[in-house]
Backbone as CSV, one residue per row, in Angstrom:
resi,resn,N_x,N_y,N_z,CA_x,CA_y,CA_z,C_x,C_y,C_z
1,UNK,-4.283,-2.332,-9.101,-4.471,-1.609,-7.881,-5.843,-0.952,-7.913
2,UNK,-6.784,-1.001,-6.482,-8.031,0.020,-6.566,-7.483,0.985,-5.711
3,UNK,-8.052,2.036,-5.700,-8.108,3.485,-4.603,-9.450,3.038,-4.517
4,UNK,-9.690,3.171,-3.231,-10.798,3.249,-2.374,-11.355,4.837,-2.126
5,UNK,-12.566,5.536,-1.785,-12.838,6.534,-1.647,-12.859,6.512,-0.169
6,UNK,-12.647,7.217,0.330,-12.434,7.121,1.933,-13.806,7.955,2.461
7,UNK,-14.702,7.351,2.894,-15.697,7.987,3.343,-16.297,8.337,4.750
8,UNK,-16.382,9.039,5.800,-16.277,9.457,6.869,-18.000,8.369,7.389
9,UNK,-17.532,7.804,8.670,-18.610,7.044,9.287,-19.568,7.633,9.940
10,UNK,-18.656,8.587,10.972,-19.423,9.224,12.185,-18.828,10.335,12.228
11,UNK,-19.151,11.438,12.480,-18.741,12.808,12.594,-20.034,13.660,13.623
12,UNK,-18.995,13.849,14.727,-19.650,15.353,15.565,-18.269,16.353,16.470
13,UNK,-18.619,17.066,17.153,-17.958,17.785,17.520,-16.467,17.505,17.794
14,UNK,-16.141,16.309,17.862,-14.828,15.675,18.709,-14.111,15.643,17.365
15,UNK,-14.889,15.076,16.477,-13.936,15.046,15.317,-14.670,13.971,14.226
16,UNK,-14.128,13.206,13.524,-14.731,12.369,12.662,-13.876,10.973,12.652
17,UNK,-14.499,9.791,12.468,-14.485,8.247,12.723,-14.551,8.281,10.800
18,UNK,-13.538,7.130,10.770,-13.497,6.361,9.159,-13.114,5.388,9.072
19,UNK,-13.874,3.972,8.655,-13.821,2.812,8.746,-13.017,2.358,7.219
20,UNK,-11.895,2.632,7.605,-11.402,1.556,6.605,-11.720,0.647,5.878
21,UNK,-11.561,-0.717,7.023,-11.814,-2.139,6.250,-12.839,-2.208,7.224
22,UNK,-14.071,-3.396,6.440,-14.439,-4.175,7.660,-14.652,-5.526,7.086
23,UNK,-14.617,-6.455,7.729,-15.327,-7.293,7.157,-13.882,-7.877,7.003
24,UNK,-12.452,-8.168,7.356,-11.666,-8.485,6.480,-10.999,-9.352,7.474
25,UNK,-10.428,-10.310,7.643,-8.782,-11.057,8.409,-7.981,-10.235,8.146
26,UNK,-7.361,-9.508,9.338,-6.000,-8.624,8.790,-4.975,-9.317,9.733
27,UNK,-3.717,-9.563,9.353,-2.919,-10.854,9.935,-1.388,-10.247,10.020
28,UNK,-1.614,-8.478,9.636,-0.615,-7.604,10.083,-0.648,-6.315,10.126
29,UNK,-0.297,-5.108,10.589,-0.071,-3.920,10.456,1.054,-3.234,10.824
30,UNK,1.315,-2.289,9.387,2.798,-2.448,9.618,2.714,-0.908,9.333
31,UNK,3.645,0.072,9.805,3.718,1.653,9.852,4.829,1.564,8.676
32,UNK,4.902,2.428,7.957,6.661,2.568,7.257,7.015,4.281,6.937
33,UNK,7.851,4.561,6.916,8.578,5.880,7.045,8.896,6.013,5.546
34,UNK,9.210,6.717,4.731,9.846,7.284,3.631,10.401,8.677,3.822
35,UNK,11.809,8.328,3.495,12.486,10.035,3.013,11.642,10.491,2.012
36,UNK,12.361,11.487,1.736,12.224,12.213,0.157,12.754,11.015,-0.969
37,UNK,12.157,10.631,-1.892,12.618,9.967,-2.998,13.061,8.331,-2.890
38,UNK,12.888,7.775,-1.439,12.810,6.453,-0.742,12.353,5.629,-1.548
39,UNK,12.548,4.467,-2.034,12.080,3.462,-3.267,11.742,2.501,-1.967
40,UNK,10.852,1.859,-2.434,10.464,0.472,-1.369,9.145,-0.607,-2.582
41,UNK,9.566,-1.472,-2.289,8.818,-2.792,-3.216,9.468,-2.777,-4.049
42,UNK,9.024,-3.083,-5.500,9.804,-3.610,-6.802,9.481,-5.095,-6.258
43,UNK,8.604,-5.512,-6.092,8.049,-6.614,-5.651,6.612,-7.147,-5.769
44,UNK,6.406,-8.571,-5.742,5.005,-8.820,-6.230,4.721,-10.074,-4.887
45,UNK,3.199,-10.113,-4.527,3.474,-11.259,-3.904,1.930,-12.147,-4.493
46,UNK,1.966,-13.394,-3.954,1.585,-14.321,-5.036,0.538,-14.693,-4.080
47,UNK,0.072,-14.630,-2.769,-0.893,-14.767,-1.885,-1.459,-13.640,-1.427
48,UNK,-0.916,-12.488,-0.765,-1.060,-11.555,0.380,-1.851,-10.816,-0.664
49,UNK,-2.588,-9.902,0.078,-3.531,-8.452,-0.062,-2.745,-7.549,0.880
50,UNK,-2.498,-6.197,0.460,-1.988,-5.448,1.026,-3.029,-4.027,0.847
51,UNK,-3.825,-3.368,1.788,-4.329,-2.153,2.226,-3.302,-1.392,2.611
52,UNK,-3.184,0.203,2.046,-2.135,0.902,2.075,-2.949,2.448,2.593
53,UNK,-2.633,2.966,3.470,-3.238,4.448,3.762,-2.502,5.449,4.381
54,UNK,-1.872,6.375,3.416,-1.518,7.640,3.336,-1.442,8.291,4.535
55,UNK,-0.730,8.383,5.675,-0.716,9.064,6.541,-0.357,10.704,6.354
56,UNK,0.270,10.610,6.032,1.178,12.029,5.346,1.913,11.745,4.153
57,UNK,2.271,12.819,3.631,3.520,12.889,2.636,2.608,12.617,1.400
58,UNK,3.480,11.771,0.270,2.900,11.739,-1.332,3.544,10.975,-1.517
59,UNK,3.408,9.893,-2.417,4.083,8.984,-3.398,3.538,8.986,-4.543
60,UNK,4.349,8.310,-5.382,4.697,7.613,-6.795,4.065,6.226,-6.564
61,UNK,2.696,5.824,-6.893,2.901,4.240,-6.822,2.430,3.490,-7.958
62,UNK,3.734,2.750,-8.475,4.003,2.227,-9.770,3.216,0.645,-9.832
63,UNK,2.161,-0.098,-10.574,1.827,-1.635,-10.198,1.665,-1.626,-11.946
64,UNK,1.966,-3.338,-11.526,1.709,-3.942,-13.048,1.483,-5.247,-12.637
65,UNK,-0.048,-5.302,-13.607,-0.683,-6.781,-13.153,-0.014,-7.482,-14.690
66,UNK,0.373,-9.413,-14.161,0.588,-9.464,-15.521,-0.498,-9.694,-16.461
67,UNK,0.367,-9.233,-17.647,0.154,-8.990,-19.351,-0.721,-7.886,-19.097
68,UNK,-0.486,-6.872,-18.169,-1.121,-5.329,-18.232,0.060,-4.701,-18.389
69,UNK,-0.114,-3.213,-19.064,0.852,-2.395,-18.988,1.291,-1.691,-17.725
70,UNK,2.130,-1.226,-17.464,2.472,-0.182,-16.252,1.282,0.708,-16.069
71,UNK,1.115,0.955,-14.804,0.236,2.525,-14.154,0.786,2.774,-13.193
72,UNK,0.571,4.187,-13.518,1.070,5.022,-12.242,0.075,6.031,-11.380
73,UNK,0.293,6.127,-10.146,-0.928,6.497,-9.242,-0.031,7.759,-8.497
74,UNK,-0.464,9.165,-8.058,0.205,9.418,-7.138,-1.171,9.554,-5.713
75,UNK,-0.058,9.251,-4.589,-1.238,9.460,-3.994,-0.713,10.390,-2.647
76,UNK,-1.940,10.513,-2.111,-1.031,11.643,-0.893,-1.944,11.090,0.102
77,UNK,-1.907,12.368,1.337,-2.702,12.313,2.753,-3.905,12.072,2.794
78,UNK,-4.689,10.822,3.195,-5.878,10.346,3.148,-6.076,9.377,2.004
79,UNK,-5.422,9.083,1.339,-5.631,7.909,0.265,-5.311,7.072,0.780
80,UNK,-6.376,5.793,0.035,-6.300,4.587,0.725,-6.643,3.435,-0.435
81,UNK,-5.075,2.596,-0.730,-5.734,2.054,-1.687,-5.077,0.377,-1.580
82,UNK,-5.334,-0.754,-2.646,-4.592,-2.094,-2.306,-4.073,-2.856,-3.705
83,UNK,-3.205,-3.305,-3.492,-2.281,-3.978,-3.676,-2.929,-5.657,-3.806
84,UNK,-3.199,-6.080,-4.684,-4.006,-7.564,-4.826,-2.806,-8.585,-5.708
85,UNK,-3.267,-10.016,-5.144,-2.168,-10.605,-5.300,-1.692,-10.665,-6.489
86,UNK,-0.780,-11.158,-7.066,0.241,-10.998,-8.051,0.381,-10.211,-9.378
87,UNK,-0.115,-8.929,-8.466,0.365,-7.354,-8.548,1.546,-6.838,-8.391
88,UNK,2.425,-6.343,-9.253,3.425,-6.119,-9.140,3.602,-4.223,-8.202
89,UNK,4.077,-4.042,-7.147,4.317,-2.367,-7.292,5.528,-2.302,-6.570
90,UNK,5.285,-0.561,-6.830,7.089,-0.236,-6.043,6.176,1.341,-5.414
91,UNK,7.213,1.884,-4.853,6.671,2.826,-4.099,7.858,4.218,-4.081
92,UNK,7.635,5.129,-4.485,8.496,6.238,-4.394,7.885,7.575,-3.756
93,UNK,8.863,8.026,-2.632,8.255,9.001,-1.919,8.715,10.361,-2.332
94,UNK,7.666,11.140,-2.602,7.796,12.422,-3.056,7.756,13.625,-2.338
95,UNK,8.299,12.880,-1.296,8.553,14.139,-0.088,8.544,12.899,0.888
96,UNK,8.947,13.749,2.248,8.644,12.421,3.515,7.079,12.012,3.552
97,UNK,7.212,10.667,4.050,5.839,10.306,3.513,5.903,8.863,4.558
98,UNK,4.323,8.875,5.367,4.648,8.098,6.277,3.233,6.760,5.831
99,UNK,3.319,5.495,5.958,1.699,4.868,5.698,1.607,3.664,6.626
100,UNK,0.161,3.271,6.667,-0.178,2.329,7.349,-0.399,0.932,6.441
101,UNK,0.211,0.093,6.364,-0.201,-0.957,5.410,-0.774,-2.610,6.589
102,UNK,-2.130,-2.532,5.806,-2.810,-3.922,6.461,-2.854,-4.736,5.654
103,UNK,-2.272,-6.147,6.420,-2.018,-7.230,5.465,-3.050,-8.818,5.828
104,UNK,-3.096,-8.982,4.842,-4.196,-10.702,4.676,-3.050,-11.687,3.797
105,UNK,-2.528,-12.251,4.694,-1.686,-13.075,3.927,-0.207,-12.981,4.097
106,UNK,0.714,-14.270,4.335,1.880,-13.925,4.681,2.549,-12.977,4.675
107,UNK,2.954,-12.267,5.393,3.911,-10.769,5.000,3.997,-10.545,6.351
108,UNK,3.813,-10.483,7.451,3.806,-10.522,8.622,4.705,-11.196,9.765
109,UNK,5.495,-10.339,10.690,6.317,-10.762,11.531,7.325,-11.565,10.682
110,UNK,7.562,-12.868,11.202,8.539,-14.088,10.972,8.466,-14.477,9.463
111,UNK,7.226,-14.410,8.927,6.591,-14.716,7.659,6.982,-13.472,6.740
112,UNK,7.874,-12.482,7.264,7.909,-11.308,6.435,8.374,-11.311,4.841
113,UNK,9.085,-12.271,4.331,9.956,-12.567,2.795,9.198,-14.220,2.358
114,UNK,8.239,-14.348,2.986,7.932,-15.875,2.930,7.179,-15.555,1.454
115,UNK,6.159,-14.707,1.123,5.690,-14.733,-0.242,5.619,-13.141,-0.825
116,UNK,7.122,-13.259,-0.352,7.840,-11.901,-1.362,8.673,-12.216,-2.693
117,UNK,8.576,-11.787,-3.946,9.116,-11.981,-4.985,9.560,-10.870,-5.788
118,UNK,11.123,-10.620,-5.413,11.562,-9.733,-6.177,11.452,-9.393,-7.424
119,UNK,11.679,-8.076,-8.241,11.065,-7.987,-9.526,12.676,-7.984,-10.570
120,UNK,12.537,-8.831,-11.275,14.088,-9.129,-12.178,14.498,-7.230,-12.770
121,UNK,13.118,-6.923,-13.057,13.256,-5.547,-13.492,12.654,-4.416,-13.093
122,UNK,13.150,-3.207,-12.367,12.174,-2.806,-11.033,11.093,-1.894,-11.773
123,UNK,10.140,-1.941,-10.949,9.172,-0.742,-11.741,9.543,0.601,-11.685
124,UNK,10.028,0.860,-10.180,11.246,2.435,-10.005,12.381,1.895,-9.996
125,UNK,13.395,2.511,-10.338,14.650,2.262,-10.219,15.662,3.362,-9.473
C-alpha cells in the first residue's frame, strides 16, 4: 500500500481545490459507510487498483503483499491512499467512518466479484 500526501491545488477565499488523481482511467467510484468496528475486504484482487480517501471517521487498514509480512496503517479524515494489485487488505472502522474508493480495473457495477479473491485467512477477523 502507498499513502499519498494530499496536497492542496488552488486555494482562495471560497475555500481550497485538491486534485487527487490525474492522469488515470477510473472505471468506478464507489462511496462506502462503516459503523464502529465494520470489517470490509479480507480480499485481494489480481487486476484492479483501488484509490481510497478518507472522508471522515478512522480505520485500521491491514495489506499484505505476497512473501511480505503484514502492515498496518491507521488512517483518518483526509488520507488518501491505494491498494495495488495482488495486495492483500481488509479494512476496520474505528469509529463511523465514511470513504471514497476509485477504481481502474474490474470491480465496478456488474463486474463487482469478477476479480475479487477471498482471503482463506482474514487479515481482520
Amino acid at each position: 500500500m502507498k499513502k499519498y500526501k494530499v496536497m492542496v491545488s488552488f486555494k482562495d477565499e471560497r475555500g481550497f481545490i485538491v486534485d487527487l488523481l490525474e492522469n488515470e482511467k477510473i472505471e468506478a467510484v464507489t462511496y462506502l459507510t462503516f459503523t464502529k468496528n465494520a470489517i470490509r475486504g479480507n480480499h485481494f484482487h489480481k487486476e484492479t487498483i483501488q484509490w481510497c480517501f478518507v472522508v471522515s471517521g478512522k480505520l485500521l487498514v491491514r495489506t499484505q503483499k505476497p512473501g511480505v509480512p503484514v502492515k498496518d496503517y491507521r488512517m483518518k479524515k483526509g488520507d488518501f491512499f491505494v491498494d495495488e494489485p495482488m495486495e492483500a487488505h481488509a479494512f476496520k472502522a474505528l469509529e463511523p467512518t465514511e470513504i471514497m474508493v476509485f477504481t481502474k480495473g474490474p470491480r465496478g457495477g456488474k463486474e463487482y466479484e469478477t476479480d475479487t479473491y477471498r482471503l482463506d485467512k482474514p487479515l481482520i477477523g
